[in-house]
N, C-alpha and C positions, 0 to 999 in steps of 0.2 A: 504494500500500500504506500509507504513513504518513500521509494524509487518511483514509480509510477509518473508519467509527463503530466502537467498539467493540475490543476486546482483539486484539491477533494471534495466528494460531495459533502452534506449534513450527515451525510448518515456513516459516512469514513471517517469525518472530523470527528465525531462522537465517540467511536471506536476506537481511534488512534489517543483524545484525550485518557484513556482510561491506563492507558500503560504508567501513569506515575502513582496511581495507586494499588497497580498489579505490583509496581518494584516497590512501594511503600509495605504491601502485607511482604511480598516473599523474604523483603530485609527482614521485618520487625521480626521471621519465624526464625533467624539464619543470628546464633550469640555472637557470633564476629564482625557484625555488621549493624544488627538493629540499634546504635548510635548512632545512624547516620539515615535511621528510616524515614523519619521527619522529613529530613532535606530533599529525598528521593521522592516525597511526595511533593513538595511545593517546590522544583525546580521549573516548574512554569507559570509561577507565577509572575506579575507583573508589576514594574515601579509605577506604573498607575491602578494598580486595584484591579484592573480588567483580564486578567491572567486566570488559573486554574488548578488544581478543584475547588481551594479556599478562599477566591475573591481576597487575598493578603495584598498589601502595598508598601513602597518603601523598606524601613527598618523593621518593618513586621515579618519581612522573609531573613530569616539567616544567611548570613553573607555568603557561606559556601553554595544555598541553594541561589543565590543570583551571581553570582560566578560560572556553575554549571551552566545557566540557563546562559547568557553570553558565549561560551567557548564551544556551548552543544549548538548555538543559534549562528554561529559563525563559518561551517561549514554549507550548512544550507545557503547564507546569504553571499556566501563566496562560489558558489556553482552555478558558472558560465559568465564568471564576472573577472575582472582585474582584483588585486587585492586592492589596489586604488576605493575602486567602485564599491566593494565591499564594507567596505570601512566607512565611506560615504554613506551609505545605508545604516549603519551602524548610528554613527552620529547625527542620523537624523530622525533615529528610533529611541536615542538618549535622551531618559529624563522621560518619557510615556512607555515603552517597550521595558526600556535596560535602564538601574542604576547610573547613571551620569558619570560618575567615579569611577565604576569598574569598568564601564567603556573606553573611557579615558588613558585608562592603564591597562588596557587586552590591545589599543589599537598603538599607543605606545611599542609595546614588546612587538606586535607583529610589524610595525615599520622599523623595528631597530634590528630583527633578524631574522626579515624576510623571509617570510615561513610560507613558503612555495608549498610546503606538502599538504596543503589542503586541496592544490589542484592533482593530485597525483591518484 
């Protein structure tokens, strides 16, 4: 479903949202891991509130679950694009999409060394 060209219906988008709560139960069952189940659920959340399952905003998400969401949302937005372009997109998702901060410092690191292997 998420190779696939082209836009997902409602009824894929719905199906695809559920996997942060399939990785949220399968951590919270797994002792080496369910410290980090939380995070695994609201990594898609949004620094506007309009994000997912938990409608969270800003400092209401914990930092590593908006770090994920940034570094997992940066391959997608880099496919068929320049890392330029990418990044462009980026910063103009900052601050409603992404943390402002942490964009700042993902796009940082990728123009200081050129991390081509996203196109690979």
């Amino acid at each position: 479903m998420l190779l696939q060209p082209g836009k997902l219906t409602d009824d894929e988008y719905k199906v695809m949202k559920t996997h942060s709560e399939k990785g949220y139960r399968l951590a919270s069952l797994l002792p080496e891991i369910s410290c980090i189940s939380r995070k695994i659920l609201t990594h898609h959340e949004r620094w506007d509130g309009l994000g997912y399952p938990l409608g969270l905003q800003k400092y209401e998400i914990h930092i590593l679950s908006r770090i994920v969401y940034v570094v997992d949302s940066f391959e997608c937005y880099s496919k068929g694009r320049s890392i330029q372009e990418a990044i462009g997109e980026f910063k103009r998702c900052s601050g409603s999409q992404f943390d402002p901060q942490i964009v700042r410092v993902f796009t940082q690191i990728i123009l200081k060394r050129n991390l081509d292997f996203f196109h690979k």
